[in-house]
C-alpha positions in Angstrom: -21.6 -97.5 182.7 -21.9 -101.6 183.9 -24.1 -103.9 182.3 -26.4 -103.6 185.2 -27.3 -99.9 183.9 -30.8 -100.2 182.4 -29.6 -98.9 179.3 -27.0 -101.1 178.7 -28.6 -103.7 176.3 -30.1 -100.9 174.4 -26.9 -99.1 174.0 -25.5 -102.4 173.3 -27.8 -103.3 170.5 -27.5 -99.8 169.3 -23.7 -100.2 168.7 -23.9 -103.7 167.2 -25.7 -102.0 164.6 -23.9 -99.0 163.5 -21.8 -101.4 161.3 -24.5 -101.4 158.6 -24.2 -97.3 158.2 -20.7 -97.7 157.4 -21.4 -97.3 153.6 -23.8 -94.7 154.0 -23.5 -90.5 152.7 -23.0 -89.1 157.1 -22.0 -85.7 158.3 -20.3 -85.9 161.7 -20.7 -82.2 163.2 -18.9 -82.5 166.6 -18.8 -80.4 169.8 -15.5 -79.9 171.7 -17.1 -79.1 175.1 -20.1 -81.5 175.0 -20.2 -82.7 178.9 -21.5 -85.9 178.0 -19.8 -87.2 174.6 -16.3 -86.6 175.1 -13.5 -86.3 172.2 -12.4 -90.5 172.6 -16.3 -90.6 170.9 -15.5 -88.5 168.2 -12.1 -90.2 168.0 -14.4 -93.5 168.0 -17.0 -92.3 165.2 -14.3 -91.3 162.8 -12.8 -94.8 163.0 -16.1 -96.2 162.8 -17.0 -94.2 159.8 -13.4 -93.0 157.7 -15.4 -92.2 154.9 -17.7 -89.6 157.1 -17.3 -86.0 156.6 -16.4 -85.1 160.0 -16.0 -81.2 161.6 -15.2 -80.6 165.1 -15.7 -77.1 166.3 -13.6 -76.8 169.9 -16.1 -74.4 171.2 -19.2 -76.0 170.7 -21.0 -78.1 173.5 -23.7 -81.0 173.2 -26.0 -78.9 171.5 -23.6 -78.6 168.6 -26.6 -76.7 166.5 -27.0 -74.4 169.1 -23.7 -73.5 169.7 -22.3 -73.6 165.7 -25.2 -73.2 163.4 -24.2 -70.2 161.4 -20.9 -72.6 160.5 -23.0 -75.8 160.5 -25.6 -75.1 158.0 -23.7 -74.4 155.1 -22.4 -77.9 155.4 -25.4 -79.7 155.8 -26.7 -78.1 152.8 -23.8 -79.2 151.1 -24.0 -82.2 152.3 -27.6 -82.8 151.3 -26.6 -81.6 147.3 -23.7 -84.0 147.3 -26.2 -86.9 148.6 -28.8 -86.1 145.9 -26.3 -85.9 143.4 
């Protein structure tokens, strides 16, 4: 993607703001075989956010849900307790 994408300011904005979510409770459930996110953005979001629980499951595509949610719900809901608590 160039800057002359129409999507590039957006995505640009979009990224200059992430910093502020750096502190925040965030679940990173990834998909190995996503054809549009591949692993350098995982790679990327766990450097962004070090303090995110992150889970990558190799088999999964871009609809991560889809492809893991019998593995991924359990974590959410644990996720959710922890961030209540």
């Amino acid at each position: 993607m160039s800057a002359g994408h129409p999507s590039w300011n957006t995505l640009a904005r979009v990224e200059k703001s992430l910093t502020r979510l750096r502190d925040k409770p965030m679940l990173i459930c990834w998909g190995g075989k996503d054809f549009c996110f591949h692993d350098g953005f995982y790679e990327q979001w766990r450097q962004r956010f070090p303090s995110a629980q992150s889970h990558y499951f190799p088999y999964a595509g871009h609809y991560v849900l889809e492809d893991a949610l019998d593995e991924i719900s359990p974590l959410v809901s644990s996720f959710l307790v922890s961030c209540h608590d």
